[in-house]
Steps between C-alpha positions, in 0.01 A plus 500: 500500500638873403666580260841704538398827560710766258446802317384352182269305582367780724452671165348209346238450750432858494449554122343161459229621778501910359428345097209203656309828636532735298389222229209379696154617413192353675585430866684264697403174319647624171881542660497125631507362158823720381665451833489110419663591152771721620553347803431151451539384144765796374731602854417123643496715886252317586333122449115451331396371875682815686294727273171328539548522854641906449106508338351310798659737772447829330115448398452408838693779735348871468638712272578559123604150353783620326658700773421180686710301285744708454573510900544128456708431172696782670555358810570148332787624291666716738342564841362842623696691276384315219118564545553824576627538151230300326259705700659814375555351129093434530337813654730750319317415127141555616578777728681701230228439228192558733723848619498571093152419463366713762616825389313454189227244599231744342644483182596104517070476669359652167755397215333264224843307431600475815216310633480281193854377560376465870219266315682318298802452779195354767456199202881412506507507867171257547725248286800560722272444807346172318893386402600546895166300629553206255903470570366526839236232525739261276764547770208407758428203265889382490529452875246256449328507867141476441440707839656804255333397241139501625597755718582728178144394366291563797673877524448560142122409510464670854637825374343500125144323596440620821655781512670497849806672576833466375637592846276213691632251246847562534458500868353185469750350291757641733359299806432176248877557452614530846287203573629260201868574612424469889371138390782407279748559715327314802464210210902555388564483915292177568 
């Protein structure tokens, strides 16, 4: 269901986006956890399942997660126009800094306080990445399916233990996924 596409909250979904990247140190995992803040909990866009699903979709399609899930919540509150917005409100940040950072990346490369904040910044971002995979994994836990549930187990110790790719676990979650709703609905039909 859309929302009613006007000006302002054309702006809103613009600077909401712009502010989430140009706030988001650490990668794509980071901006999931403030996009269920400001978009769940605080703007109430979007529902907890809608964003865990927003997190499902983007990990798994190529392509930055954030611009990812900005093409969706886009799309979700106003249609093409809208992620074309979000899009813009999320590459504009990054592409603007890295633009400044390049024409004096020798200096930034070989300044003492620069790359201690970048130290100290890497610390608060591994507890933003730890936040997003335990609101995450409790919103796995809350559907209460224990397909998901072992399912989130198996990947965890596939990936950590054994080391095998991210990309061949998602695919094979994808497919597991596919499968499980093929065979509900065939169940829900019989």
């Amino acid at each position: 269901m859309k929302k009613k596409v006007d000006a302002k909250t054309m702006w809103h979904l613009f600077v909401s986006m712009f502010v989430l990247s140009a706030c988001t140190f650490g990668g794509g995992f980071v901006i999931v956890s403030l996009m269920k803040k400001k978009f769940v909990d605080e703007k109430k866009w979007l529902d907890h399942d809608e964003m865990l699903d927003i997190t499902a979709i983007t990990q798994s399609a190529p392509g930055p997660l954030p611009v990812n899930a900005s093409v969706i919540i886009g799309y979700r509150m106003a249609g093409i126009i809208g992620a074309v917005i979000a899009v813009a409100g999320t590459i504009l940040p990054p592409m603007i800094i890295i633009s400044l950072i390049s024409l004096c990346y020798e200096q930034f490369r070989t300044n003492e306080v620069i790359s201690t904040a970048l130290q100290v910044t890497r610390a608060g971002v591994a507890a933003v990445i730890v936040d997003v995979t335990l609101n995450l994994a409790g919103n796995v836990l809350k559907i209460n399916r224990t397909l998901y549930t072992a399912m989130m187990i198996v990947c965890f110790i596939a990936v950590a233990v054994f080391k095998i790719s991210a990309i061949v676990v998602i695919i094979i979650c994808l497919v597991i996924g596919i499968c499980d709703a093929v065979f509900s609905q065939e169940k829900e039909a019989a």
